[in-house]
DOSE-203929 format. One record per residue: residue number from 1; x, y, z of N, C-alpha, C in turn. Coordinates in steps of 0.2 Angstrom, whole numbers, plus 5000, padded with zeros to 4 digits. Example, Ala and Ser with C-alpha at 12.3 -4.5 7.8 and 13.67 -1.06 7.14 Angstrom:
REM residues 2
 resi   nu   nv   nw  cau  cav  caw   cu   cv   cw
    1 5066 4972 5039 5062 4978 5039 5066 4984 5039
    2 5064 4989 5035 5068 4995 5036 5064 5000 5039
***
This chain:
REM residues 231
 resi   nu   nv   nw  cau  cav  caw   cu   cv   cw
    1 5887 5798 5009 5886 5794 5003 5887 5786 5005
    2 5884 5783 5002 5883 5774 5003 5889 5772 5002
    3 5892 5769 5007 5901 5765 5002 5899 5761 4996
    4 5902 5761 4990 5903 5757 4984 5903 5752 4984
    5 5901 5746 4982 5902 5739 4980 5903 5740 4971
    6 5912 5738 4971 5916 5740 4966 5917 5732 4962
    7 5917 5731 4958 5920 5724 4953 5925 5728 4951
    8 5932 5723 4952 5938 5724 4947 5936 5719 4944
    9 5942 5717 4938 5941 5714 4934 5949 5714 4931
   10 5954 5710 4934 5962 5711 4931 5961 5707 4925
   11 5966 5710 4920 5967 5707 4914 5973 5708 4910
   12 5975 5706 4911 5986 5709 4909 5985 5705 4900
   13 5989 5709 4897 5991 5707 4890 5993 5700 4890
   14 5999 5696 4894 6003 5694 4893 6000 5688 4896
   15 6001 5682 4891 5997 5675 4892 6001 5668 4891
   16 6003 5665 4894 6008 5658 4892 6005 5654 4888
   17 5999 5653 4892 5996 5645 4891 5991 5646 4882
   18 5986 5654 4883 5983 5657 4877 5984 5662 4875
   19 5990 5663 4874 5990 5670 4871 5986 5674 4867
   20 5984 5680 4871 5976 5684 4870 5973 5682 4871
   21 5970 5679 4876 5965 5674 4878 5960 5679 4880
   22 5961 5686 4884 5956 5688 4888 5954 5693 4882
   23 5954 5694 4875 5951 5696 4871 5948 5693 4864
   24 5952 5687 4865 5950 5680 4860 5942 5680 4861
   25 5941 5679 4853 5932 5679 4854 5927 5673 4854
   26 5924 5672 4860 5922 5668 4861 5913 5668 4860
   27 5910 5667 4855 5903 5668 4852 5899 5674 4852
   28 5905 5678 4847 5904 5684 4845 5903 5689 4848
   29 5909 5688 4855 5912 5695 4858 5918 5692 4863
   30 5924 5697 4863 5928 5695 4867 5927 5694 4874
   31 5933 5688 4873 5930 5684 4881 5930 5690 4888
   32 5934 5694 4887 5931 5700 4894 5926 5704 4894
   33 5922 5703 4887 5915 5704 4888 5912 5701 4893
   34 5910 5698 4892 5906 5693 4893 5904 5693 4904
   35 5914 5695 4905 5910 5697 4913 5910 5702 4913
   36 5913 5707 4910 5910 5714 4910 5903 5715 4910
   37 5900 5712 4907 5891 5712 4904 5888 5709 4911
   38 5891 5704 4914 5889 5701 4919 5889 5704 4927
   39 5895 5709 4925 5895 5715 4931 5892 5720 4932
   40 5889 5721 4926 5887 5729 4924 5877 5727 4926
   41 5878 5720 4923 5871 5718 4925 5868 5717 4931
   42 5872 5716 4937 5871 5714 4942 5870 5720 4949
   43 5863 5720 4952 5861 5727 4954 5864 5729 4961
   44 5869 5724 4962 5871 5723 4969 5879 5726 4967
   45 5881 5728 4961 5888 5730 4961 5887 5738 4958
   46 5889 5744 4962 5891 5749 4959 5893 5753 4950
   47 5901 5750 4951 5905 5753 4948 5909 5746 4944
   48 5910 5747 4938 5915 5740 4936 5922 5745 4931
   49 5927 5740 4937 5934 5744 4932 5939 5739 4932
   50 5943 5740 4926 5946 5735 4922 5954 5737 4924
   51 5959 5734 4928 5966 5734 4929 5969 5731 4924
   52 5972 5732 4919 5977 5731 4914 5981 5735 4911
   53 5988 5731 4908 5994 5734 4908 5992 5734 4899
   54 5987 5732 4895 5986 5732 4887 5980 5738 4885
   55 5985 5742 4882 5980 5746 4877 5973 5744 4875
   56 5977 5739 4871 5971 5736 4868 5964 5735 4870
   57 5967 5729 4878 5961 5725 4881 5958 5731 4884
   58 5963 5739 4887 5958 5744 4890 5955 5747 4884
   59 5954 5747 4877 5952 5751 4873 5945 5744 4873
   60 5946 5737 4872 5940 5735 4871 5936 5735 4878
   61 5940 5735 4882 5934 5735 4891 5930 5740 4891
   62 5933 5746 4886 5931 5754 4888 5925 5753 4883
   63 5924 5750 4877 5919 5749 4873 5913 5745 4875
   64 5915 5741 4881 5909 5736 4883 5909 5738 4890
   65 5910 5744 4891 5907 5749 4897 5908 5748 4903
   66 5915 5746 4902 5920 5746 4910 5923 5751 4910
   67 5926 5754 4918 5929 5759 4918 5939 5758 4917
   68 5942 5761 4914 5947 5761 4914 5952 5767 4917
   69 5954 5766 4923 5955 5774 4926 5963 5773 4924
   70 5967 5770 4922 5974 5769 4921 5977 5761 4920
   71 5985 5763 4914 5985 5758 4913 5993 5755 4918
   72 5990 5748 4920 5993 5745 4925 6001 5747 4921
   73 6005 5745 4930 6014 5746 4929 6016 5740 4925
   74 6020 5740 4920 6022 5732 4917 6026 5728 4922
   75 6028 5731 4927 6030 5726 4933 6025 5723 4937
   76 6019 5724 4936 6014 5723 4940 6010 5718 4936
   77 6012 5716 4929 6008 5713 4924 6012 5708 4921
   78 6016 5705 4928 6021 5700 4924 6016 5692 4927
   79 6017 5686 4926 6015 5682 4926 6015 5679 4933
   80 6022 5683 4937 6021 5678 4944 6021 5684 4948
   81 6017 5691 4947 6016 5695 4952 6008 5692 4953
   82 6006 5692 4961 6004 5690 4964 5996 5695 4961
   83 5990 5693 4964 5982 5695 4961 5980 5701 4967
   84 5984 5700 4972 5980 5705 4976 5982 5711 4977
   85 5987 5714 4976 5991 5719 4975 5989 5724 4971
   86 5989 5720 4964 5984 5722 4959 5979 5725 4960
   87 5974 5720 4964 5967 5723 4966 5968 5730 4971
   88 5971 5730 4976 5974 5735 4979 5975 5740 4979
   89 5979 5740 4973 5979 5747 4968 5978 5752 4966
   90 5972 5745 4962 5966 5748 4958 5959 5750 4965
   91 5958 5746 4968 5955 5750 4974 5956 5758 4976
   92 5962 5756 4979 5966 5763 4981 5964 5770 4976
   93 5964 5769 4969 5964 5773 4966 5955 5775 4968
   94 5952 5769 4967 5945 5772 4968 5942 5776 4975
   95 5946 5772 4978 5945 5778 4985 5948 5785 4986
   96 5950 5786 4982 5954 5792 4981 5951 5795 4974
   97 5947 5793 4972 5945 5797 4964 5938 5798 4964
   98 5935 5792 4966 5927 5793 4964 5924 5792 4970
   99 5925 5787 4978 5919 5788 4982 5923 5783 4987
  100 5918 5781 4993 5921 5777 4996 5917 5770 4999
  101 5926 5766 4995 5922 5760 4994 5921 5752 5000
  102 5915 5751 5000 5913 5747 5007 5916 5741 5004
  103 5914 5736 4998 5915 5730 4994 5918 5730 4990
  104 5924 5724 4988 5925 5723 4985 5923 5718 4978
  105 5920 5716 4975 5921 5708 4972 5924 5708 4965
  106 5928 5703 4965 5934 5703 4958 5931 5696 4955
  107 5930 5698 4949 5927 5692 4943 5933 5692 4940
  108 5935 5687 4938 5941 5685 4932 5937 5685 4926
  109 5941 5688 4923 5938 5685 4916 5939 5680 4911
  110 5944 5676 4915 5943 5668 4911 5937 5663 4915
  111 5933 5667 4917 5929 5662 4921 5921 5663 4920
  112 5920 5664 4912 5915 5668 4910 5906 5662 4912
  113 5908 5657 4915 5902 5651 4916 5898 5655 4922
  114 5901 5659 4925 5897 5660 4930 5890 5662 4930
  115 5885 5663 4934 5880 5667 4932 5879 5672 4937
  116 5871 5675 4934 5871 5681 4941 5867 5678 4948
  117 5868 5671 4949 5865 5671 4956 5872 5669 4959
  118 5879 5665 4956 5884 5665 4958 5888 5672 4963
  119 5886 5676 4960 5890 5686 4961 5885 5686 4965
  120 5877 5686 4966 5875 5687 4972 5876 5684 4978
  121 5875 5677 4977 5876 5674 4982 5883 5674 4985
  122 5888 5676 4980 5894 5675 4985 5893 5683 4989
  123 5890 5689 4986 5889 5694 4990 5887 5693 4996
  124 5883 5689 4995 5877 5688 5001 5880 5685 5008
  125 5886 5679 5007 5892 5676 5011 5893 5685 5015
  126 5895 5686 5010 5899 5693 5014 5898 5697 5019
  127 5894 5694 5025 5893 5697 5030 5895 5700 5035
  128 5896 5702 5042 5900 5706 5046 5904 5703 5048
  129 5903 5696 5049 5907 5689 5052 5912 5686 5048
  130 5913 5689 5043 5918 5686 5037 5921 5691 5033
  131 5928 5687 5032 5934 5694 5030 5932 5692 5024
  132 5933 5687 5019 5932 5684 5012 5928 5680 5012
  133 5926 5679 5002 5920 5675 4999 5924 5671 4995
  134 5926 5667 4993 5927 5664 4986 5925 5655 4982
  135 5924 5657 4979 5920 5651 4976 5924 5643 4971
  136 5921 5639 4974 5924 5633 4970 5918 5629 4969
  137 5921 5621 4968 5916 5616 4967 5919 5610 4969
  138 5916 5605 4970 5916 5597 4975 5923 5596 4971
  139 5930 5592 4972 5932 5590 4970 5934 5583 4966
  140 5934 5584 4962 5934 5577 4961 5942 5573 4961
  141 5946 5575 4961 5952 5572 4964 5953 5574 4975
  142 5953 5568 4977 5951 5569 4984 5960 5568 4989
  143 5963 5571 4992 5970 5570 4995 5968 5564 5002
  144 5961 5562 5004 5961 5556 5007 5961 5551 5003
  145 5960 5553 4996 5960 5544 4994 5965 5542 4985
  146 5964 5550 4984 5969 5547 4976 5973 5553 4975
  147 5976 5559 4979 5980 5564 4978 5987 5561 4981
  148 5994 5562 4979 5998 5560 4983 6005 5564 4981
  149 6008 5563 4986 6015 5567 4986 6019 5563 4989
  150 6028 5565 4985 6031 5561 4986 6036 5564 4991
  151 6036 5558 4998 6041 5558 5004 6047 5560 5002
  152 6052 5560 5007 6059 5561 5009 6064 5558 5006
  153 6061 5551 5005 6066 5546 5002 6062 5543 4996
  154 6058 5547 4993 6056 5547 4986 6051 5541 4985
  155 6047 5540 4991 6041 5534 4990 6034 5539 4990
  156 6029 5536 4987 6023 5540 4986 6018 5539 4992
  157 6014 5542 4993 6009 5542 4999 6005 5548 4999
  158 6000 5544 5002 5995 5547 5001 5993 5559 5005
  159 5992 5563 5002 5993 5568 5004 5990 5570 5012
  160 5984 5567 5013 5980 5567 5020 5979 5561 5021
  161 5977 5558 5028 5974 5554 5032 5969 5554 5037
  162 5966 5547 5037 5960 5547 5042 5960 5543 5046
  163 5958 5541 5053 5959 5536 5057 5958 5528 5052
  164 5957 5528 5050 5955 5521 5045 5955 5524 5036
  165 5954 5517 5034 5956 5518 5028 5951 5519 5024
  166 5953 5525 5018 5947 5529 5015 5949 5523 5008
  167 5941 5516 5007 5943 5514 5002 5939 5517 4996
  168 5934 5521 4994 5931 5524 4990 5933 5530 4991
  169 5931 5536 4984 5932 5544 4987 5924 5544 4987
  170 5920 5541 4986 5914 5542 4990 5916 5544 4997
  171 5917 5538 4998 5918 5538 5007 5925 5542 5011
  172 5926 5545 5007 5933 5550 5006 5930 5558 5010
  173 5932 5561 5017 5929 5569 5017 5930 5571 5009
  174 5924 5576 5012 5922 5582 5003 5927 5585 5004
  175 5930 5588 5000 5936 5593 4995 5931 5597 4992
  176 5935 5603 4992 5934 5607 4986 5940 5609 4984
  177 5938 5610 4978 5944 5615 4974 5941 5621 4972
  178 5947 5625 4973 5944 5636 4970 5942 5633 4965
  179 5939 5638 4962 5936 5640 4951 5940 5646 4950
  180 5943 5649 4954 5944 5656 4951 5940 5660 4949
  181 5934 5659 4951 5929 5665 4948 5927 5671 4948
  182 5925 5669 4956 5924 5676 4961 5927 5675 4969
  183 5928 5683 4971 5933 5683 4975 5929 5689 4980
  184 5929 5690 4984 5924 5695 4988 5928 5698 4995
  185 5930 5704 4997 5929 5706 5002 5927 5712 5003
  186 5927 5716 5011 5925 5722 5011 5933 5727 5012
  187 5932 5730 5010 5937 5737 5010 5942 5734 5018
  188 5940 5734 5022 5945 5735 5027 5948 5727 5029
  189 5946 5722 5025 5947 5715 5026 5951 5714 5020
  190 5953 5719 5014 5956 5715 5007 5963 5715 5007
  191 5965 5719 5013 5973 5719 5013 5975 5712 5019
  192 5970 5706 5020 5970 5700 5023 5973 5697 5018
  193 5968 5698 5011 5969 5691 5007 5965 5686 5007
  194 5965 5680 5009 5961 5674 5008 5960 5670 5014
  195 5968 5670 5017 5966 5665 5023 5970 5669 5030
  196 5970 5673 5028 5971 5679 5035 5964 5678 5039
  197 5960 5679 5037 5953 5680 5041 5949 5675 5042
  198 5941 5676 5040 5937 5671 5039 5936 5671 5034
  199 5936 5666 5029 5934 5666 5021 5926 5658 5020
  200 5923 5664 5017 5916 5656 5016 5918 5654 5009
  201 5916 5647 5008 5916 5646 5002 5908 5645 4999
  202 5907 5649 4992 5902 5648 4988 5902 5644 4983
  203 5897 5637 4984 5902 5630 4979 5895 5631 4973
  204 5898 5631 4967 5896 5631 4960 5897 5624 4957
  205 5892 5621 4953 5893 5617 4950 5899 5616 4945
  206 5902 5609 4944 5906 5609 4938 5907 5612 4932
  207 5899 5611 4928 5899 5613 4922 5899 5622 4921
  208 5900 5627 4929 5900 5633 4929 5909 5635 4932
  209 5913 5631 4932 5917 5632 4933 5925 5631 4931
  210 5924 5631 4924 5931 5632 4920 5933 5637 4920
  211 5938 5637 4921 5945 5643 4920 5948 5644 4914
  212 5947 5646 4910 5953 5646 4904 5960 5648 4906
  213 5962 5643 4903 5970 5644 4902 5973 5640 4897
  214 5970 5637 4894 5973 5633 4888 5969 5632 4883
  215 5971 5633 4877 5967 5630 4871 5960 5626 4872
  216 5962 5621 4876 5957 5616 4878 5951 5617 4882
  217 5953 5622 4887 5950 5625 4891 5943 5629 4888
  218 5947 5633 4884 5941 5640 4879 5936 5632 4875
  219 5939 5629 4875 5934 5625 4866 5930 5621 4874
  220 5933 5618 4878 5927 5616 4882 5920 5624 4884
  221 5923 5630 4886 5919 5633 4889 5914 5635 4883
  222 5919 5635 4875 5914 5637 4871 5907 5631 4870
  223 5909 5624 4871 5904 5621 4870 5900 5621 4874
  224 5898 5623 4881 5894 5623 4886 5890 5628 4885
  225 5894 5634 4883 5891 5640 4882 5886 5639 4875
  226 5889 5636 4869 5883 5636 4866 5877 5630 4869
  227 5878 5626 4872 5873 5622 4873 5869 5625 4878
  228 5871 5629 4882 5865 5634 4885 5863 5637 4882
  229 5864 5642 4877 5861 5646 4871 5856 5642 4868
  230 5856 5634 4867 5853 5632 4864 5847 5628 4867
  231 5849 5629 4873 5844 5624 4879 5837 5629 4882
***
């Protein structure tokens, strides 16, 4: 049997910034629809199962035709336990229950901007030469030219340097920053992590990569969203 290329998709109850965010409905369906749909669509991904510790969000995932094999520990669903663990898990359990799994990739579901060349192409990264895939986009706050931290004796300066002085962030080395979107390994590289091994990045546009986490966050994603509906 072919190893599985499985999407998790973690989503815990418990929200600081949006309380019920990953079920808040966002243009007439809960926002973890919306990756669930995009997983299920995508011919490069097997199997899609949802890791959460909320009845609920597992009774609405199971309606919008993700898998739900069990519902997470509520120690594993606190706010500062770690994402890869989680994934590990729910892995585990798939290798043990339904087949054996070659890829992993994990979509967040506050990151519903993405599309389906983003999931492929970051699959496509995923080659023999590389432990992870994860995707961001060009910074626009840059640590050569306007990030800073404060020293030992409480003066500010600059986070990185260059032989000479970066006076534009034009003229500033590229940055990126994660989006949090999509996350990629193969079965025998996920208990790496991100910078244990080789990791590529897949850089996506700005307008594809909001994260919700706060009020602010959902009303920017919902205007984009409807403005592609409309475009």
């Amino acid at each position: 049997m072919k190893p599985l290329t499985v999407c998790t998709i973690c989503a815990r109850g418990g929200s600081t910034g949006l309380p019920g965010k990953n079920i808040k409905e966002l243009l007439g369906k809960p926002l973890i629809a919306h990756t669930i749909e995009q997983a299920l669509l995508n011919p490069n991904i097997d199997r899609v199962f949802v890791s959460t510790d909320s009845e609920e969000i597992a009774s609405i995932a199971s309606e919008w035709g993700a898998e739900i094999p069990f519902l997470r520990d509520a120690s594993m669903a606190t706010s500062e336990y770690p994402k890869l663990p989680v994934i590990e898990n729910l892995v585990e359990w798939v290798d043990l229950n339904v087949g054996n799994v070659g890829r992993i990739i994990d979509l967040d579901p506050t990151s519903p901007l993405r599309d389906q060349s983003d999931i492929s192409k970051s699959l496509l990264l995923l080659d023999n030469n590389t432990d992870a895939v994860i995707t961001g986009y060009i910074s626009t706050k840059n640590p050569y030219f306007n990030m800073l931290e404060i020293d030992g004796r409480g003066y500010a300066k600059l986070v990185k340097h260059t032989a000479s002085d970066v006076t534009s962030r034009q003229s500033a080395p590229i940055v990126y920053s994660m989006n949090a979107s999509i996350y990629c390994w193969h079965r025998h590289t996920l208990s790496r992590g991100l910078w244990s091994g080789c990791t590529k990045l897949h850089i996506m546009p700005r307008e594809r990569s909001i994260d919700i986490d706060e009020q602010i966050d959902f009303e920017f994603v919902e205007l984009l969203m409807k403005k592609k509906s409309a475009s």
